[in-house]
PDB file of the backbone (N, CA, C, O) and the ligand in Angstrom, with CONECT records:
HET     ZN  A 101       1
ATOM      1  N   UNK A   1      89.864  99.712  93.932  1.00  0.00           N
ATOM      2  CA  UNK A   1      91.106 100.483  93.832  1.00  0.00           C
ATOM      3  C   UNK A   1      91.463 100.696  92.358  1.00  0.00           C
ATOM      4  O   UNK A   1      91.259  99.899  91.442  1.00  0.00           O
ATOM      5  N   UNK A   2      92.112 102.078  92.274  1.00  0.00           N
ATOM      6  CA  UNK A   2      92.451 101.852  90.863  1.00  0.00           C
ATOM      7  C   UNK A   2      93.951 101.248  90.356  1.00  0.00           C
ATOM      8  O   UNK A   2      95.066 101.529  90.796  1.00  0.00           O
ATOM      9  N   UNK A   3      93.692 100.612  89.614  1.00  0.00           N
ATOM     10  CA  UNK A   3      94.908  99.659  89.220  1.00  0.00           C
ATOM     11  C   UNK A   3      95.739 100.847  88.460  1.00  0.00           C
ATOM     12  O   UNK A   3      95.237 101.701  87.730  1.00  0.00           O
ATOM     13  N   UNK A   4      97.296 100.691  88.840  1.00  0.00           N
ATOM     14  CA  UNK A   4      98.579 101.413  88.191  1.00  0.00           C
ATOM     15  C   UNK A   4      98.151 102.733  88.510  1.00  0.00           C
ATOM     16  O   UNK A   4      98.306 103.469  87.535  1.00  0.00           O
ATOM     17  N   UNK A   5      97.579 103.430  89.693  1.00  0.00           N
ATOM     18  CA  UNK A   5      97.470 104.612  89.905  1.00  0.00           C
ATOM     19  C   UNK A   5      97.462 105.136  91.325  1.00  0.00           C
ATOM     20  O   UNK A   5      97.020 106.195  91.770  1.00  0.00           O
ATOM     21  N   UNK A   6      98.231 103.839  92.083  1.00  0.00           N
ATOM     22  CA  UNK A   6      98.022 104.376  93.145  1.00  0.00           C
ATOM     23  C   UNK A   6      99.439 104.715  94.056  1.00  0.00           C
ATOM     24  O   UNK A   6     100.617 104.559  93.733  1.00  0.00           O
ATOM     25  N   UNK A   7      98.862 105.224  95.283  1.00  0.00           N
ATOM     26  CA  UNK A   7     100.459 106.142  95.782  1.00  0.00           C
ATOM     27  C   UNK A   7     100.401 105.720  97.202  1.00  0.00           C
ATOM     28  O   UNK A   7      99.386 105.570  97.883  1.00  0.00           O
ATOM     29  N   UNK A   8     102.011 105.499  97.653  1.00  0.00           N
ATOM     30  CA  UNK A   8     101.755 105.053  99.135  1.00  0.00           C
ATOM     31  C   UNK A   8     101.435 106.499  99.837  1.00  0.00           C
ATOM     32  O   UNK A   8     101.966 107.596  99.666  1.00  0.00           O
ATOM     33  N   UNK A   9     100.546 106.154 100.545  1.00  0.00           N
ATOM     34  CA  UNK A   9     100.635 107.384 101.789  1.00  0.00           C
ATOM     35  C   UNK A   9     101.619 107.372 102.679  1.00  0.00           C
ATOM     36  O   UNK A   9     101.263 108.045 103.647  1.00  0.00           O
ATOM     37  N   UNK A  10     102.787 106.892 102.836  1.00  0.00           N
ATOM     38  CA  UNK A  10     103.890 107.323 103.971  1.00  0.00           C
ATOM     39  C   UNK A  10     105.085 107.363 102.954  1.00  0.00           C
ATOM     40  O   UNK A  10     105.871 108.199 103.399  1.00  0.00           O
ATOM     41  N   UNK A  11     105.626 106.774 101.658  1.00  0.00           N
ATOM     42  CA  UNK A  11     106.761 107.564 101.293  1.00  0.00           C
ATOM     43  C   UNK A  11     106.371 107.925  99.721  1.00  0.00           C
ATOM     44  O   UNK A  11     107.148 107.590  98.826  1.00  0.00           O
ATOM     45  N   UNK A  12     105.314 108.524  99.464  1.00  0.00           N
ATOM     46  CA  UNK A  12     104.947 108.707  97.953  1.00  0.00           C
ATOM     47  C   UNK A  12     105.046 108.279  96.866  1.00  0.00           C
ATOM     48  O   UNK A  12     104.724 108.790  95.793  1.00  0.00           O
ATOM     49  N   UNK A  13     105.527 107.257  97.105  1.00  0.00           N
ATOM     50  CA  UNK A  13     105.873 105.977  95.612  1.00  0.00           C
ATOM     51  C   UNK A  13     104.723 106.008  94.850  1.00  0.00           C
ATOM     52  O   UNK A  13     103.631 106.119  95.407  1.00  0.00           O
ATOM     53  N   UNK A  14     104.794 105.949  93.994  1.00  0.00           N
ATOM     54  CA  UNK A  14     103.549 106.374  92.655  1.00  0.00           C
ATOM     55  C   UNK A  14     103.397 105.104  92.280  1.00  0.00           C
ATOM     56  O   UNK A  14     104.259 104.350  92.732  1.00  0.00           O
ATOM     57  N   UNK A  15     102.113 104.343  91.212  1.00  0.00           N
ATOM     58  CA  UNK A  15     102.031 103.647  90.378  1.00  0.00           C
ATOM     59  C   UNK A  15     102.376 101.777  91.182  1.00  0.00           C
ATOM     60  O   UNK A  15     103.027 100.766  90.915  1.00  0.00           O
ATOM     61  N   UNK A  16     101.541 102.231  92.123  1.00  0.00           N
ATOM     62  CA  UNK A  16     101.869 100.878  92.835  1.00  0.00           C
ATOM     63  C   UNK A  16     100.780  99.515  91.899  1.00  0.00           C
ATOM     64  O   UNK A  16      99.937  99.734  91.029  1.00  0.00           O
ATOM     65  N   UNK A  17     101.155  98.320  92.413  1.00  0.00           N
ATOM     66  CA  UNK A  17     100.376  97.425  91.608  1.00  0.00           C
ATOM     67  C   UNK A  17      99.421  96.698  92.543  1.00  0.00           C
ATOM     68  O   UNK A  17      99.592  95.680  93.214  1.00  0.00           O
ATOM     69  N   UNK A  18      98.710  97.240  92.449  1.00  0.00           N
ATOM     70  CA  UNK A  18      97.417  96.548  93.358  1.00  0.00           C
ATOM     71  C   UNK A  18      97.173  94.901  93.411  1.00  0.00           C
ATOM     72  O   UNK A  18      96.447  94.385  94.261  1.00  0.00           O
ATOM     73  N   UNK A  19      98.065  93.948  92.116  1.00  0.00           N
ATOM     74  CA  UNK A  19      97.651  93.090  92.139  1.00  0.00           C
ATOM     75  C   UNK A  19      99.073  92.184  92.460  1.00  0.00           C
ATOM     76  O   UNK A  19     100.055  91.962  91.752  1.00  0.00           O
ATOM     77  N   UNK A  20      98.629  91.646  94.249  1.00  0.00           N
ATOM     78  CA  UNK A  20      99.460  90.980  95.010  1.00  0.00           C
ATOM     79  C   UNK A  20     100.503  89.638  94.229  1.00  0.00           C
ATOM     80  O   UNK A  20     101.670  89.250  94.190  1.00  0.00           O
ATOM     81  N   UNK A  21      98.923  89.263  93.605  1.00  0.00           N
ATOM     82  CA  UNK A  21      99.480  87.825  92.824  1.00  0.00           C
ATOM     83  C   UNK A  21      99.921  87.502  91.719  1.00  0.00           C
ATOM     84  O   UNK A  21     100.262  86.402  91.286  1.00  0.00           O
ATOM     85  N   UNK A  22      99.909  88.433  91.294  1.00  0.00           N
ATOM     86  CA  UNK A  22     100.651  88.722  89.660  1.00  0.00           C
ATOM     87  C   UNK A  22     101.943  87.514  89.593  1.00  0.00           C
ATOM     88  O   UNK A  22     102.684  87.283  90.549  1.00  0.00           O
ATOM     89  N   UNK A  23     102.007  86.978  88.559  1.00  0.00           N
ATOM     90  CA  UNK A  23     103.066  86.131  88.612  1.00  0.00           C
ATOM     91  C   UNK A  23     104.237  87.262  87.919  1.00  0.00           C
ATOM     92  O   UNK A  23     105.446  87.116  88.105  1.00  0.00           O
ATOM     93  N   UNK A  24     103.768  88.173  87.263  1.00  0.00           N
ATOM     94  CA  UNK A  24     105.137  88.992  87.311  1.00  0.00           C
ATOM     95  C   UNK A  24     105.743  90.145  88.825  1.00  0.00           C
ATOM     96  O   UNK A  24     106.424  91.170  88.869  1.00  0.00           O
ATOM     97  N   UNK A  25     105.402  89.721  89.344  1.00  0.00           N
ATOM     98  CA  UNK A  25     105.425  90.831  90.649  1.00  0.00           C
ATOM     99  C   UNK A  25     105.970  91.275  91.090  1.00  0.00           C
ATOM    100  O   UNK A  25     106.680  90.548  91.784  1.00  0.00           O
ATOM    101  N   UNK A  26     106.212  92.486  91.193  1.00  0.00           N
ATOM    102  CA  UNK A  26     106.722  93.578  91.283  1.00  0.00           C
ATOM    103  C   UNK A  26     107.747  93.199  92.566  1.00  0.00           C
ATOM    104  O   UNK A  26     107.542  92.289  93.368  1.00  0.00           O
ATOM    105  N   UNK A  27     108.898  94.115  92.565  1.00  0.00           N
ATOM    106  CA  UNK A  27     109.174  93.789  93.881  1.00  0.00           C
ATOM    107  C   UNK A  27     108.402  94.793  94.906  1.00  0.00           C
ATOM    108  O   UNK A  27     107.723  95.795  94.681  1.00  0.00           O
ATOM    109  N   UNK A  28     108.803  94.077  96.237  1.00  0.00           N
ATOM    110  CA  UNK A  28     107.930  94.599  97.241  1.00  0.00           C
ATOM    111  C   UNK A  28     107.382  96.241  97.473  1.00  0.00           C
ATOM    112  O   UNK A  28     106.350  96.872  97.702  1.00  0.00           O
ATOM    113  N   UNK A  29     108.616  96.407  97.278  1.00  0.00           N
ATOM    114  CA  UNK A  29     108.179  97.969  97.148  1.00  0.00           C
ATOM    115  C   UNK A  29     107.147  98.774  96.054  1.00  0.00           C
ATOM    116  O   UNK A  29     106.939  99.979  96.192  1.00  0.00           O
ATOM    117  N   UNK A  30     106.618  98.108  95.123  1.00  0.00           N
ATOM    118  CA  UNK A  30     105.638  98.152  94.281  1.00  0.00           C
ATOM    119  C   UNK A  30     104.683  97.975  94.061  1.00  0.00           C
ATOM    120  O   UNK A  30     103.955  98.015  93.069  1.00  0.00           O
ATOM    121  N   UNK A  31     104.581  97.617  95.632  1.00  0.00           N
ATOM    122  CA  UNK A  31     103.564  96.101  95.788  1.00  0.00           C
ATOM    123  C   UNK A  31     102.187  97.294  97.005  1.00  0.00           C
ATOM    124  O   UNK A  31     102.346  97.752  98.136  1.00  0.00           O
ATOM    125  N   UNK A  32     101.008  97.380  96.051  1.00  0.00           N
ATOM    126  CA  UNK A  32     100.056  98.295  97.153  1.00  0.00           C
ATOM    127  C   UNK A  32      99.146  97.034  97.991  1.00  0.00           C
ATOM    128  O   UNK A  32      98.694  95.912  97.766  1.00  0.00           O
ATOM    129  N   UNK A  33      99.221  98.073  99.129  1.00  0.00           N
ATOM    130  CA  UNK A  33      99.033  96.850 100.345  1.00  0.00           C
ATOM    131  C   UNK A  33      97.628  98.153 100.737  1.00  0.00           C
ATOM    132  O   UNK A  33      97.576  99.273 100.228  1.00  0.00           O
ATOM    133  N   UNK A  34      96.672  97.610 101.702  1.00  0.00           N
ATOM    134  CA  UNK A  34      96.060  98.387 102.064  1.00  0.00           C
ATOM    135  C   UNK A  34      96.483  98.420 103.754  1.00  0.00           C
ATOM    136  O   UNK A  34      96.619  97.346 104.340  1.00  0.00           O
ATOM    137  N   UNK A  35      96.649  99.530 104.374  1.00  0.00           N
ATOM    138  CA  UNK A  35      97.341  99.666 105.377  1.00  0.00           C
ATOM    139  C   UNK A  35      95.799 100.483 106.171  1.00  0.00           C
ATOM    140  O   UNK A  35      95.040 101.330 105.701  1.00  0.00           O
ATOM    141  N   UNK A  36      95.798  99.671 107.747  1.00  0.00           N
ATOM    142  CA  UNK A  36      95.542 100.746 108.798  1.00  0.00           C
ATOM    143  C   UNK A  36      96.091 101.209 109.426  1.00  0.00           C
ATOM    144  O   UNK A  36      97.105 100.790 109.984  1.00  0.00           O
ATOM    145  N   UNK A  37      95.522 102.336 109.536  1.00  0.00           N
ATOM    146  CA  UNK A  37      96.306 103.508 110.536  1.00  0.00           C
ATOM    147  C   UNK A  37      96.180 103.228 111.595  1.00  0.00           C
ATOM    148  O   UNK A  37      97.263 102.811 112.004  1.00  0.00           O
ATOM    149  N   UNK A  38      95.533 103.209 112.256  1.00  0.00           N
ATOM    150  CA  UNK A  38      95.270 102.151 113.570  1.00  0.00           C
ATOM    151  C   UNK A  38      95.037 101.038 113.387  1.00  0.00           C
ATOM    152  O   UNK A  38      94.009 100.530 112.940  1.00  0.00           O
ATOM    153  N   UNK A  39      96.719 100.208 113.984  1.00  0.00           N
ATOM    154  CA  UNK A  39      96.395  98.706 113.391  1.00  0.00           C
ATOM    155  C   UNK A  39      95.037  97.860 114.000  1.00  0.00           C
ATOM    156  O   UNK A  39      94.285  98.304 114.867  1.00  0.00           O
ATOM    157  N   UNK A  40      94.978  97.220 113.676  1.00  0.00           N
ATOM    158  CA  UNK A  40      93.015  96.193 113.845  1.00  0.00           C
ATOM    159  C   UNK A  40      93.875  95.861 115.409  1.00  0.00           C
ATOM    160  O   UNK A  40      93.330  96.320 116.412  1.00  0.00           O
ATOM    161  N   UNK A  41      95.018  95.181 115.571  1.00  0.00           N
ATOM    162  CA  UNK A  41      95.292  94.714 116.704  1.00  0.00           C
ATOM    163  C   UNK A  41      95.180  95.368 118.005  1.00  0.00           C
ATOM    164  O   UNK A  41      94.697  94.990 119.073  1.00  0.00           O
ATOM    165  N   UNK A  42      95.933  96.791 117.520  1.00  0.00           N
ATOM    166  CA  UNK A  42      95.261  98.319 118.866  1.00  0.00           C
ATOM    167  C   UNK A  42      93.726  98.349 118.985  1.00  0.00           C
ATOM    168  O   UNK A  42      93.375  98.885 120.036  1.00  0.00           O
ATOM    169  N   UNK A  43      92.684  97.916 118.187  1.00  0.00           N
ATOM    170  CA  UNK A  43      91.898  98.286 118.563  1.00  0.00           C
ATOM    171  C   UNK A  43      91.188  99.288 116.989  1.00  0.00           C
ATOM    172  O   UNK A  43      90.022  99.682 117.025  1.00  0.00           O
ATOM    173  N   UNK A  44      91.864  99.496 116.056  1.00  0.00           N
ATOM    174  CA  UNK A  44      91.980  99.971 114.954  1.00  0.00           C
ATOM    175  C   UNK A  44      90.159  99.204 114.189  1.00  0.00           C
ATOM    176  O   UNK A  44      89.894  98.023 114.414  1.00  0.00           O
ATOM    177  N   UNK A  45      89.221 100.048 113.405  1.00  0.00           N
ATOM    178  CA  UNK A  45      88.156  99.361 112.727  1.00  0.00           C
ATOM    179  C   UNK A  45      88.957  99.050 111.284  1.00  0.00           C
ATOM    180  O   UNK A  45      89.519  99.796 110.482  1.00  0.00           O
ATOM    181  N   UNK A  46      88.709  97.332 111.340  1.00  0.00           N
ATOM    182  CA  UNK A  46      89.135  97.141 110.163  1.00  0.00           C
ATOM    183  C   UNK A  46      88.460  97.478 108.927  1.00  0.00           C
ATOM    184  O   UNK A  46      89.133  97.378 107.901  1.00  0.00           O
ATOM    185  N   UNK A  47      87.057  97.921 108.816  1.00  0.00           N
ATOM    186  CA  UNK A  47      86.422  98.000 107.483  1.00  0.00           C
ATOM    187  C   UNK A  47      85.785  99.510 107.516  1.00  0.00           C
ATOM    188  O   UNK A  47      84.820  99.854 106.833  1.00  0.00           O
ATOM    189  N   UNK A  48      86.362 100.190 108.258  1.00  0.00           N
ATOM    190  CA  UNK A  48      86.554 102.035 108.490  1.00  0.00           C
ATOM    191  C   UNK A  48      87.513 102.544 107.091  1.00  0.00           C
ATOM    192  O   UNK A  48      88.735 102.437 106.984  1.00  0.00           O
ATOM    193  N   UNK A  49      86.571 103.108 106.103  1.00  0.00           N
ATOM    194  CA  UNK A  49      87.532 103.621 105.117  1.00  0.00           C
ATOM    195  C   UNK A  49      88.620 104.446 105.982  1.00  0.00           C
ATOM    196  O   UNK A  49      89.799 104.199 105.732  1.00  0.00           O
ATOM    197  N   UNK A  50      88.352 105.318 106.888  1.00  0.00           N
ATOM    198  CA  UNK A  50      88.566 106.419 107.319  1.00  0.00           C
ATOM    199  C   UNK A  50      89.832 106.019 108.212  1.00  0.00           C
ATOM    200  O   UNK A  50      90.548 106.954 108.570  1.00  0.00           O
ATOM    201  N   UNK A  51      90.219 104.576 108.653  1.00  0.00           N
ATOM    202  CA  UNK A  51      90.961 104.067 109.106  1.00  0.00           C
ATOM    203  C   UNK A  51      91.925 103.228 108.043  1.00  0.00           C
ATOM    204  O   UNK A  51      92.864 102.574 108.499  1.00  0.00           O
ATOM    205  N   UNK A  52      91.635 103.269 106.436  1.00  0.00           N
ATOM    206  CA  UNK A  52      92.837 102.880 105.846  1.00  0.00           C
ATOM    207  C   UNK A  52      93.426 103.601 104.966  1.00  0.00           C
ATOM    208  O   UNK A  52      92.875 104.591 104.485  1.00  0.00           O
ATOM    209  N   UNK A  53      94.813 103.153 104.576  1.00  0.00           N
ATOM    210  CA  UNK A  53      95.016 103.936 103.425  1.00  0.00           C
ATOM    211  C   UNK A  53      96.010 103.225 102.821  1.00  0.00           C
ATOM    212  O   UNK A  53      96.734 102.553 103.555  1.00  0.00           O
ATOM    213  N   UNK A  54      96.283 103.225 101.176  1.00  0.00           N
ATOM    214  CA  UNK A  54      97.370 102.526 100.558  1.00  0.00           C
ATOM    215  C   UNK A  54      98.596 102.754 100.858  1.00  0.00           C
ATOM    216  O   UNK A  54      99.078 103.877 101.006  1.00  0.00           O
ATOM    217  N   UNK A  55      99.324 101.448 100.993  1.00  0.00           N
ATOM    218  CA  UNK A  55     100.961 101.615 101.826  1.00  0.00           C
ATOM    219  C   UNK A  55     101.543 100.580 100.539  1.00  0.00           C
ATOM    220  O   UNK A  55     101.129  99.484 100.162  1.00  0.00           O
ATOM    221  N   UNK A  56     102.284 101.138 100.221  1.00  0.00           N
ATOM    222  CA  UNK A  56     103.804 100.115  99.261  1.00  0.00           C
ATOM    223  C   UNK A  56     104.280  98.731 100.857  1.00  0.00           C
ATOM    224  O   UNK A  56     104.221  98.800 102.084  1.00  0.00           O
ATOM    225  N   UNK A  57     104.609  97.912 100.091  1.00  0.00           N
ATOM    226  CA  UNK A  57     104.342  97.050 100.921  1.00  0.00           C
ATOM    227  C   UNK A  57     105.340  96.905 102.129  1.00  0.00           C
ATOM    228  O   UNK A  57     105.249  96.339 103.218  1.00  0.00           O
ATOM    229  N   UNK A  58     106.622  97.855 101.331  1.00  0.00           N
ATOM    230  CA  UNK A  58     107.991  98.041 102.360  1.00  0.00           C
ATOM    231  C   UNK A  58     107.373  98.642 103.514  1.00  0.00           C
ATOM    232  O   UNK A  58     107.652  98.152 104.609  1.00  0.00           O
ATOM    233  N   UNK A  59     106.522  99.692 103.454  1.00  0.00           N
ATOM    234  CA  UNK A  59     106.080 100.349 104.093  1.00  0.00           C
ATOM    235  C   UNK A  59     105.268  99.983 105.418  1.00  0.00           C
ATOM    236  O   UNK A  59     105.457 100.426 106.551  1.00  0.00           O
ATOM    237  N   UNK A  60     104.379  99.124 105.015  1.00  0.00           N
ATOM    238  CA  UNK A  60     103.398  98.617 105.564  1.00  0.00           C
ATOM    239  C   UNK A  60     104.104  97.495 106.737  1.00  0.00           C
ATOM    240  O   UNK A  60     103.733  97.311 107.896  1.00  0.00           O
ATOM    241  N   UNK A  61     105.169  96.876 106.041  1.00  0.00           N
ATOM    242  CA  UNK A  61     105.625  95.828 106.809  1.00  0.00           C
ATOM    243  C   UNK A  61     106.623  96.622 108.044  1.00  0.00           C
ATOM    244  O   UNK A  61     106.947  96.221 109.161  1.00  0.00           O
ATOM    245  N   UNK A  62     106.901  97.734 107.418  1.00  0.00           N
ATOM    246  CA  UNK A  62     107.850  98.523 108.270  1.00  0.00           C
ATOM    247  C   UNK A  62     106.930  99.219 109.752  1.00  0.00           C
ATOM    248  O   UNK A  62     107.260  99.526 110.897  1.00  0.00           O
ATOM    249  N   UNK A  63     105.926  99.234 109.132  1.00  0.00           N
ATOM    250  CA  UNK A  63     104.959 100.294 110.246  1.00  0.00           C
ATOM    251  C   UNK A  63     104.482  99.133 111.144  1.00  0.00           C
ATOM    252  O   UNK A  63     104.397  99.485 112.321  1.00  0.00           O
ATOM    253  N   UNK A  64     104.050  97.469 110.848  1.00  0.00           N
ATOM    254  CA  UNK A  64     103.706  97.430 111.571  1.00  0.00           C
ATOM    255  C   UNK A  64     102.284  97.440 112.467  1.00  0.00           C
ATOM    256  O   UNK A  64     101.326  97.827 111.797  1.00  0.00           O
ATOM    257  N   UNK A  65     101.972  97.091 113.840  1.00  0.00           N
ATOM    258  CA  UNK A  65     101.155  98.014 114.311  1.00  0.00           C
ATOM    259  C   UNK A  65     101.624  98.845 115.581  1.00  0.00           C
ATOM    260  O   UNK A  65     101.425  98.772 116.794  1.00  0.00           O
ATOM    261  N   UNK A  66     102.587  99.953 114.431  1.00  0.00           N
ATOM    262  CA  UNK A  66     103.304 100.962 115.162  1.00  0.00           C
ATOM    263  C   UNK A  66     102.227 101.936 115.289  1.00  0.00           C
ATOM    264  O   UNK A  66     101.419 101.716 114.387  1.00  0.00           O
ATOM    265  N   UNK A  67     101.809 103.061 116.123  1.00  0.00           N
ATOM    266  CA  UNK A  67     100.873 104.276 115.906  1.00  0.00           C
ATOM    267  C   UNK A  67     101.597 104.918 114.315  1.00  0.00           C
ATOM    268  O   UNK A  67     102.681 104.675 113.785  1.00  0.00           O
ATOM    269  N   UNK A  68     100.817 105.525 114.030  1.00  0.00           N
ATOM    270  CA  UNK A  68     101.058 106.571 112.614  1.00  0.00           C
ATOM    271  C   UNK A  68     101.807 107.495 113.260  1.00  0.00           C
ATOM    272  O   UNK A  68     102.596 107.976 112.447  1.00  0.00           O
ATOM    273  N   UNK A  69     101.924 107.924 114.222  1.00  0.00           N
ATOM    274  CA  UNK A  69     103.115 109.076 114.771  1.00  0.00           C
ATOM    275  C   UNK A  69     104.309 108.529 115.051  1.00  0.00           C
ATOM    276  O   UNK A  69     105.295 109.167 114.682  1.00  0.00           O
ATOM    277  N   UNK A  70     104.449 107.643 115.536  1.00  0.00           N
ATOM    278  CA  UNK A  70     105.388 106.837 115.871  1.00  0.00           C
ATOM    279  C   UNK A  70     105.834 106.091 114.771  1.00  0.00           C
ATOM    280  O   UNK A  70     106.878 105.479 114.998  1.00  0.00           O
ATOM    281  N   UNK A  71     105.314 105.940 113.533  1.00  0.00           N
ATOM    282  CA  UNK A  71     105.869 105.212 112.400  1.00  0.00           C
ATOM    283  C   UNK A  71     106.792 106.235 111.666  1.00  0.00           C
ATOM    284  O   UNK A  71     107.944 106.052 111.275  1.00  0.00           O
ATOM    285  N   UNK A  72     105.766 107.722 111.537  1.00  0.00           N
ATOM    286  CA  UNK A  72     106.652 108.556 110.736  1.00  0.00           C
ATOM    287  C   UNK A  72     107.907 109.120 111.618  1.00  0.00           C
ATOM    288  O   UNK A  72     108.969 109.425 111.076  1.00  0.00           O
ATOM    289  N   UNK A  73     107.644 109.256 113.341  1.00  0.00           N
ATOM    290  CA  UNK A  73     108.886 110.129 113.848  1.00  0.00           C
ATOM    291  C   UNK A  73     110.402 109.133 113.957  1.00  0.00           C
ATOM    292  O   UNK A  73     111.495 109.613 114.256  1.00  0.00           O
ATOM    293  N   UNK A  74     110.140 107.604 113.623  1.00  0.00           N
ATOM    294  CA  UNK A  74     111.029 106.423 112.866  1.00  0.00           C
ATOM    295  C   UNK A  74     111.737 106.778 111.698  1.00  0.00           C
ATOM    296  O   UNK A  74     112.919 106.812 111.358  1.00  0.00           O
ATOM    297  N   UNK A  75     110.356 107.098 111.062  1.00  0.00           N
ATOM    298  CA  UNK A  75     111.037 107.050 109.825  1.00  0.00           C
ATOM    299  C   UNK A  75     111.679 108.263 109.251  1.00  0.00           C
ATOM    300  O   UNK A  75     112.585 108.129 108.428  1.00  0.00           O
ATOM    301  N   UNK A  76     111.300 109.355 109.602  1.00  0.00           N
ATOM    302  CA  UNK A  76     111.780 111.002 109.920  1.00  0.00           C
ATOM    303  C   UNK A  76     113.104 110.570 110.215  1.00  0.00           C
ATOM    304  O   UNK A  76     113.852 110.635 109.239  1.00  0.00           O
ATOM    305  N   UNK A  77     113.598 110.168 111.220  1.00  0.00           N
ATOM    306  CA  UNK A  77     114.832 109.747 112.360  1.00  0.00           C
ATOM    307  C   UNK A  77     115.811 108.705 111.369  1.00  0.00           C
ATOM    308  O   UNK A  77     116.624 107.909 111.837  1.00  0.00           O
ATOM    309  N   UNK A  78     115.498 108.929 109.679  1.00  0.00           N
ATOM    310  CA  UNK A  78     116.846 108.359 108.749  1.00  0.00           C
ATOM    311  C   UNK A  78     116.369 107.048 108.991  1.00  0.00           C
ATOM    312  O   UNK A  78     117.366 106.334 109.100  1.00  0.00           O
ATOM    313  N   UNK A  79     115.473 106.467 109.110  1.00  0.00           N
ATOM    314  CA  UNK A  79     115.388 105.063 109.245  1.00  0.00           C
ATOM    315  C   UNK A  79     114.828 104.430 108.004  1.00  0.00           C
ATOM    316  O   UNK A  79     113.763 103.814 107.953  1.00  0.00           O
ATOM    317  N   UNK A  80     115.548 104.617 107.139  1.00  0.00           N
ATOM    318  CA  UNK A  80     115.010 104.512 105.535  1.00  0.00           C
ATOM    319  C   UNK A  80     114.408 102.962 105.480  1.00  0.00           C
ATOM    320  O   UNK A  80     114.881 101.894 105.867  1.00  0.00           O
ATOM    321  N   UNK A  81     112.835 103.399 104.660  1.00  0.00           N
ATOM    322  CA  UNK A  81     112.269 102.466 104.754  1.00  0.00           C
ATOM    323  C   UNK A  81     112.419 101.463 103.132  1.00  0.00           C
ATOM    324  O   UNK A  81     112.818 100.335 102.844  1.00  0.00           O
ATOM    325  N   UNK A  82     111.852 102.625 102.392  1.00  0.00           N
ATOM    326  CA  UNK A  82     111.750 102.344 101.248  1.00  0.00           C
ATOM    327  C   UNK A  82     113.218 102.751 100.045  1.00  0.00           C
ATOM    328  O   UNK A  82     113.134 102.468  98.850  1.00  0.00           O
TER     329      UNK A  82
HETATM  330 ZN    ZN A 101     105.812 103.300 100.961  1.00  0.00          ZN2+
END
């Protein structure tokens, strides 16, 4: 991943920090998580590029293993995540 260049895919937050353990660490929302779209628990391939994508960590914790349609028509619906 590239470090200080990356963007959540569900609310566009820029410049996330890839590195979890940083003793300066970001707050959560800064924080790049790698997210599946189909969570592993549905049935989701966990090591399917094609099944992940970078989530800010508010994000990630918010989704869940909600479907990706069902995460955004949530979060569409004012349910501010981030
Ligand atoms: Zn996000």
């Amino acid at each position: 991943m590239n470090k200080g260049n990356l963007k959540c895919a569900y609310c566009q937050r820029e410049y996330l920090d890839s590195n979890k353990n940083n003793p300066f660490r970001k707050r959560e929302r800064e924080v790049a998580t790698v997210d599946h779209i189909i969570a592993t628990s549905k049935g989701g391939k966990k090591y399917d590029e094609k099944n992940m994508c970078v989530s800010c960590e508010v994000c990630n914790n918010a989704k869940k293993d909600l479907g990706l349609e069902v995460f955004l028509k949530k979060k569409s619906q004012g349910n501010s995540l981030c």
